[in-house]
C-alpha positions in Angstrom: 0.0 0.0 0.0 1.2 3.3 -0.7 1.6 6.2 2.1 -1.3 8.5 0.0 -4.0 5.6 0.6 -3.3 5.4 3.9 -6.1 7.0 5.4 -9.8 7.0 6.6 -9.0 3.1 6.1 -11.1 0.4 8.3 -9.7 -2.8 10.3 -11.4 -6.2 10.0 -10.7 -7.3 13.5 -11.1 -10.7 14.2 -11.2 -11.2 18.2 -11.6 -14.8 18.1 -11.2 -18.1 16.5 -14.2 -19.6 17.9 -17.3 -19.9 16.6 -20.9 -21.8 17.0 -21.6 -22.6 13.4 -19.1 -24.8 11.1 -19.6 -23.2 8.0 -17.4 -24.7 5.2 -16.8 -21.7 3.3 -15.4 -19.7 6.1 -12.4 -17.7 5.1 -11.5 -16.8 9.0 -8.9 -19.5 9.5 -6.5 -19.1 12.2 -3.3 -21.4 13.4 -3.9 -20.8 16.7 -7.0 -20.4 19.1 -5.3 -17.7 21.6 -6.7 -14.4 21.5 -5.8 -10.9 23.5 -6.9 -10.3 26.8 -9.1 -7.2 27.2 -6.1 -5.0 28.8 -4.4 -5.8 25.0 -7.5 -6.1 23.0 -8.5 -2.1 24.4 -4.9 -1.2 23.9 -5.1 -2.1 19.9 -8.0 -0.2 19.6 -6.8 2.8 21.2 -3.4 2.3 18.6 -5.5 1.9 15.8 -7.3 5.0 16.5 -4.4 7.3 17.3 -2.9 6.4 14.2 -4.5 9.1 12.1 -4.7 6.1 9.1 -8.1 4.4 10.3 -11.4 6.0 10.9 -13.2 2.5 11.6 -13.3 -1.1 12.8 -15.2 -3.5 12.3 -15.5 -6.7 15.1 -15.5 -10.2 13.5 -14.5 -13.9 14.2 -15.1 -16.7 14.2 -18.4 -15.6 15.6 -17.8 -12.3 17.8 -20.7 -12.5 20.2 -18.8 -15.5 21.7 -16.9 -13.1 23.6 -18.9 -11.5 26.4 -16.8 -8.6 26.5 -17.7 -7.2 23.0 -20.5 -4.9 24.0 -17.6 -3.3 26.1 -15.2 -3.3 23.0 -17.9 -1.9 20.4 -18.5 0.9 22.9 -15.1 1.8 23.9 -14.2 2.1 20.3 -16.9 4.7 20.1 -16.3 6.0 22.7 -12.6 7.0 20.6 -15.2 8.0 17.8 -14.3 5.3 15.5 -17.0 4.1 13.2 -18.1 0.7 14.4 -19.5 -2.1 12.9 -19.8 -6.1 13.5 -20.4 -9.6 11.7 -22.3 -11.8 12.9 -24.0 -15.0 12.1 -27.2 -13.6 14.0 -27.4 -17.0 16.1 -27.0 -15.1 19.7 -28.8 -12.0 18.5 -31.0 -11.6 21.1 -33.6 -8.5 22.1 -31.7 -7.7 25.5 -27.9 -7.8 23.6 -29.0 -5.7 20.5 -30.4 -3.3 23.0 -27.1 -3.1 24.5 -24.9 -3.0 21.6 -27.2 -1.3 18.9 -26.3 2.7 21.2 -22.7 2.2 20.1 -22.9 0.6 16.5 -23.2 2.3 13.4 -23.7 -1.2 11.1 -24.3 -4.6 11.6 -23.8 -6.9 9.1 -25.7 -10.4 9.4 -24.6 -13.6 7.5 -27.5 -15.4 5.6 -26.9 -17.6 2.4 -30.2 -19.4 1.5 -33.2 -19.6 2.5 -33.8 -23.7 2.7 -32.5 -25.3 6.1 -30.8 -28.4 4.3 -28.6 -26.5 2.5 -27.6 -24.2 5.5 -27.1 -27.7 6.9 -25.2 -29.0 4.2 -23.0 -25.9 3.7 -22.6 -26.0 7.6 -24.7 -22.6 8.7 -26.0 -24.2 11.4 -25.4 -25.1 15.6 -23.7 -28.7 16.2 -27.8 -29.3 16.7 -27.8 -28.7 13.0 -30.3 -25.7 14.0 -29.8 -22.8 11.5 -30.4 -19.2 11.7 -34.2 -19.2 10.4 -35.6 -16.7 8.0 -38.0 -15.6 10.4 -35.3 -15.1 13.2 -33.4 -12.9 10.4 -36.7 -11.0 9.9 -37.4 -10.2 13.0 -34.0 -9.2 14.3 -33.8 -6.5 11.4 -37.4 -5.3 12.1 -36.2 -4.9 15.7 -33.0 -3.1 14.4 -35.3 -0.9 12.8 -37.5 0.3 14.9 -34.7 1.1 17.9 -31.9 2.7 16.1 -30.4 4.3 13.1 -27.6 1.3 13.0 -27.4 0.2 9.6 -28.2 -3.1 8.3 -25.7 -5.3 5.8 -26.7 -9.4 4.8 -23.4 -11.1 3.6 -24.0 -13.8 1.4 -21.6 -16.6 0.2 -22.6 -18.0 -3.2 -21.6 -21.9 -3.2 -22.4 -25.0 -4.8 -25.8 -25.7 -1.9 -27.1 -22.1 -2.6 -26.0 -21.2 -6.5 -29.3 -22.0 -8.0 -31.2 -19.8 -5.9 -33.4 -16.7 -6.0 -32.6 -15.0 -2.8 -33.6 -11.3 -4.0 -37.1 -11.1 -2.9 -36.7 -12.3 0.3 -33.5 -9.8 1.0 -35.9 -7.0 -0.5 -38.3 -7.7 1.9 -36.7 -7.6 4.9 -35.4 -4.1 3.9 -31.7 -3.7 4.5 -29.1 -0.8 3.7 -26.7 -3.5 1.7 -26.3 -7.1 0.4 -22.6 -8.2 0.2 -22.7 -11.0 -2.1 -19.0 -13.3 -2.1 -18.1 -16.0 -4.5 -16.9 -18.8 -2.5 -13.0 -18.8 -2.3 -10.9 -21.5 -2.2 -10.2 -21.7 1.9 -8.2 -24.7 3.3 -10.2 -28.1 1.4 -13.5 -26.3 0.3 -13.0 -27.6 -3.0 -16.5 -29.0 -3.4 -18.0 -26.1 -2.6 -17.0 -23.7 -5.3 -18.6 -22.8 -8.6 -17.7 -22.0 -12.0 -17.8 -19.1 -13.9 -20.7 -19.5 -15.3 -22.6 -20.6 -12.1 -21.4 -17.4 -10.6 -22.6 -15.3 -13.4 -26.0 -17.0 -13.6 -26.5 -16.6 -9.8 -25.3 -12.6 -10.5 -27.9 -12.2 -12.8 -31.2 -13.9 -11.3 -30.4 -11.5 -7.8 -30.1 -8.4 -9.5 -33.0 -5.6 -7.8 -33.2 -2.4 -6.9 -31.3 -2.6 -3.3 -27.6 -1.3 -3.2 -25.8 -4.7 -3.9 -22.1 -5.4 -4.0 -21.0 -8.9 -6.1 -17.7 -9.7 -5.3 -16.0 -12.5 -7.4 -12.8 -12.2 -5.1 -11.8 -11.1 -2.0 -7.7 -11.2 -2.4 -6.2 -8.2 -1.0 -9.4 -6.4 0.0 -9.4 -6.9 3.5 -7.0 -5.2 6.2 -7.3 -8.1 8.9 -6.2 -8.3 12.4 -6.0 -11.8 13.8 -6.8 -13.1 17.4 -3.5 -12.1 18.3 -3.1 -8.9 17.3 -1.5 -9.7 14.2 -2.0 -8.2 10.7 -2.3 -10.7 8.1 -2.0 -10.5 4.6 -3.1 -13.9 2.0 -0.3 -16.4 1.3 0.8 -16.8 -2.4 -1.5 -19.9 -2.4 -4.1 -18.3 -1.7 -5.2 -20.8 0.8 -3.9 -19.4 4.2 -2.3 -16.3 5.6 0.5 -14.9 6.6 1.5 -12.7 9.3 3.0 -8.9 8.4 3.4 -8.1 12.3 2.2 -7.1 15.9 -0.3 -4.1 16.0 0.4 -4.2 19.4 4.2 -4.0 18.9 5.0 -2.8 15.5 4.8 0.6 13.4 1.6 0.8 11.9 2.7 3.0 8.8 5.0 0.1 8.2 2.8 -2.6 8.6 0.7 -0.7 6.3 3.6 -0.2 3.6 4.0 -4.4 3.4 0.4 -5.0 3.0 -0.7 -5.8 -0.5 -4.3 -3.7 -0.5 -6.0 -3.8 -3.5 -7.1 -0.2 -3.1 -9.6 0.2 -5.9 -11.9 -2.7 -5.0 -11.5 -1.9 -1.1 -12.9 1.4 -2.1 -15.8 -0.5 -4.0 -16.7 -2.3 -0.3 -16.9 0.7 2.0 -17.6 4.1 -0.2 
C-alpha cells in the first residue's frame, strides 16, 4: 500500500477463533485459538485509532458475540469515535444484547446464504444441533434493528455450490436492508467441493439483480485489512489458501505494517464508499 492511501481506512478485527456454526466456506482460519486479553484487545484499539490512518473497525471472528466482552469493546471504540460495525452469524442475536450494543454501533452486518435449512445444513450454517439461523429469526432481528436505532443493516451472502441456484432477491428486499454483500466462495483450506464456475457465478449474478444497493464480489484477495486473534496483521499467502503474518499491531509501526500490505485499493474502495 502506498503512504497516500493510507487514510480514513477500516480494520477487520477478528477477536476470536471460535465460533458456534461450522460453515465450510469460512475464510476466517487461524493457526492458533489464543486471542488478547481485554487489557491488550483495548490497547489495539486505542493504537488503531491514534494512528491518524483508520477512521473504523469493524469486530468479527469466528463468531464475535462468543466473547462476552464485545459490548464493552464496540463501545469503547466509540467511545474514541471510530465508526463501528460487527459480523455476525445472528445466532445469539437476542432483544436484551441488540439493546445493549445497537447505542454504540453504526452497522451490523448479518450472515444469511439461503433460505432452505438443508442447505444451511449442508453448507454447515448451522449449531452442532444442526439448527440454523431461520428466516423468520433474520426478519425479526432486522425489524427490531429498525424500529430502535439508526444502526445500519448489511446481509453477507456466500454463493456456493448448496445455494448457486437460488433466488434470494425477494426475500432480502423484503426484509429491507441498507446493503447485500454478495462473495463468491473462495478456495479456503479443502473447500474444493464447494466452489462454482464461472458460469454458475454469473447466472446466480444475474437472477439477484434488484433495486437494493448490492455489491458482487468475485474475489476477496487483497481487500481486507485483517487483524488476527492475536493482534497480528495478516495479509493472503501466495496460495491463496492461508495467511501470513505482516506483524504485531500491538508492537509494531503501523505506517509500516501498512507499507507491506498488498491492499487492493480500488476494490477496497468499492466495499466501504
Amino acid at each position: 500500500m502506498k503512504e497516500s492511501q493510507m487514510k480514513n481506512l477500516k480494520l477487520n478485527y477478528h477477536i476470536l477463533k471460535s465460533c458456534n456454526y461450522g460453515c465450510k466456506f469460512c475464510f476466517a482460519r487461524y493457526a492458533k485459538s489464543e486471542h488478547l486479553s481485554l487489557t491488550e484487545m483495548q490497547r489495539l484499539i486505542v493504537r488503531i485509532a491514534e494512528s491518524g490512518f483508520f477512521s473504523a473497525i469493524n469486530f468479527a471472528g469466528g463468531e464475535p458475540f462468543l466473547m462476552n466482552e464485545l459490548p464493552d469493546l464496540i463501545a469503547f471504540a466509540k467511545s474514541l469515535r471510530l465508526v463501528t460495525s460487527v459480523i455476525t452469524n445472528g445466532s445469539l442475536l437476542t432483544i436484551e444484547l441488540l439493546s445493549q450494543v445497537l447505542p454504540h454501533l453504526d452497522s451490523i452486518g448479518i450472515s444469511f446464504h439461503s433460505l432452505n435449512d438443508d442447505a444451511k445444513r449442508n453448507m454447515g450454517f448451522c449449531l452442532k444441533n444442526k439448527i440454523p439461523l431461520s428466516n423468520e429469526k433474520l426478519t425479526e432481528i432486522i425489524k427490531f434493528i429498525r424500529s430502535n436505532s439508526n444502526c445500519k443493516v448489511k446481509i453477507n451472502t456466500v454463493v456456493n455450490a448448496f445455494n448457486k441456484d437460488e433466488k434470494l432477491f425477494p426475500f432480502i428486499q423484503d426484509i429491507y436492508i441498507d446493503r447485500w454483500k454478495v462473495l463468491r466462495c473462495q478456495s479456503f483450506g479443502n473447500n474444493d467441493d464447494l466452489l462454482i464456475s464461472d458460469e454458475e457465478w454469473n447466472s446466480f449474478c444475474e437472477r439477484n439483480k434488484g433495486g437494493i444497493n448490492t455489491v458482487f464480489e468475485d474475489t476477496m484477495k487483497d481487500t481486507y485489512i485483517m487483524v488476527n486473534p492475536m493482534g497480528m496483521m495478516l495479509k493472503e499467502a501466495s496460495n491463496c489458501r492461508e495467511y501470513e503474518e505482516i506483524g504485531s499491531v500491538l508492537e509494531g509501526d503501523l505506517k509500516e505494517l501498512l507499507l507491506q500490505h498488498p491492499l487492493h485499493v480500488e476494490e477496497y474502495q468499492k466495499r466501504y464508499i
